[in-house]
C-alpha positions in Angstrom: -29.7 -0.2 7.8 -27.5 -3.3 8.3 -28.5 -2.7 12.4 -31.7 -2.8 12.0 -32.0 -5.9 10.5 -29.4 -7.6 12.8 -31.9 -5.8 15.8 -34.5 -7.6 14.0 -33.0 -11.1 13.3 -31.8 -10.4 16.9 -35.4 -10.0 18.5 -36.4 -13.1 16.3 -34.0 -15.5 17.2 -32.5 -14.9 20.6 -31.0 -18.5 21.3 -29.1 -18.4 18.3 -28.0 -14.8 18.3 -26.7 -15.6 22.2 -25.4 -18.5 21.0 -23.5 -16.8 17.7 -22.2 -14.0 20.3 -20.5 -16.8 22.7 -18.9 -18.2 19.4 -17.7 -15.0 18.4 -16.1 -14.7 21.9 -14.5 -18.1 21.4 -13.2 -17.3 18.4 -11.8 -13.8 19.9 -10.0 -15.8 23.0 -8.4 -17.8 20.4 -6.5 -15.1 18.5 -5.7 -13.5 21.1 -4.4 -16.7 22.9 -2.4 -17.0 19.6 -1.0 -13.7 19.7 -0.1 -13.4 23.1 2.1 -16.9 22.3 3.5 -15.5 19.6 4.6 -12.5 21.1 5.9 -14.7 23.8 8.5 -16.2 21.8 9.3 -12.7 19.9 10.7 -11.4 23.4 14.3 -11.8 24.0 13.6 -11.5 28.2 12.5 -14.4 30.3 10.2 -11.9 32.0 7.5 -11.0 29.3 8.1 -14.4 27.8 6.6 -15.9 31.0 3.4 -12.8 31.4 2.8 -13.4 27.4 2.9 -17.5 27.5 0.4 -16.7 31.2 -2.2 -14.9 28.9 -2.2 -16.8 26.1 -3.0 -20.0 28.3 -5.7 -17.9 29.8 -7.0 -17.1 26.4 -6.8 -20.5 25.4 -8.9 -21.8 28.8 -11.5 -18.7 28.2 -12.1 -19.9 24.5 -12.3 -23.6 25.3 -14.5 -22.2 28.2 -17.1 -20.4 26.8 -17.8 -23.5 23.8 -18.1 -26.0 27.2 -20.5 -24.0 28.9 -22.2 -21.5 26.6 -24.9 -20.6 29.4 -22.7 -19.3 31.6 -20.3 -17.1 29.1 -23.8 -15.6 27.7 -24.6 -14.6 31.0 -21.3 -13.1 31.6 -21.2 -11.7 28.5 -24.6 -10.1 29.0 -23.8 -9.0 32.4 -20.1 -7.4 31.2 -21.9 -5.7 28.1 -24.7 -4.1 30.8 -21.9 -3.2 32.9 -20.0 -1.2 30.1 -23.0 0.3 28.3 -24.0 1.9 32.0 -20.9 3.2 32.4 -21.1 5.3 29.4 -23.7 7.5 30.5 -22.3 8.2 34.0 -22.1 11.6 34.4 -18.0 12.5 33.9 -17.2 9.3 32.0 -15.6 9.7 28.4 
């Protein structure tokens, strides 16, 4: 039932919905940038602490990315999301 309505509230308001999606990606970036630095400094090699520190800056630039230019991530998003939901009814794919 909850779907439904968020389908409906969804169909009413598209701008904001698109917009509330590209926040919610933000937001996502942002936790995982945090995480990634954390587990950066967790590791006791100079390896992973240099591959977790990478992706955590590239979660941080995504983030700060998508609240910049929300236009482009919604497309993105919309075009990653189209990409993914195809997939799943390939013939063979799990």
């Amino acid at each position: 039932m909850l779907a439904v309505i968020a389908g409906i509230i969804a169909i009413a308001w598209p701008g904001i919905t698109v917009l509330a999606l590209v926040i919610v990606f933000a937001i996502d970036a942002f936790i995982a940038a945090g995480l990634q630095a954390a587990r950066a400094f967790g590791s006791r090699a100079a390896g992973p602490v240099f591959g977790h520190l990478l992706l955590g800056l590239l979660g941080l630039a995504a983030g700060v990315a998508a609240l910049v230019w929300p236009g482009p991530t919604a497309l993105v998003l919309v075009y990653l999301i189209t990409i993914n939901g195809g997939q799943a009814h390939l013939p063979g794919s799990q």
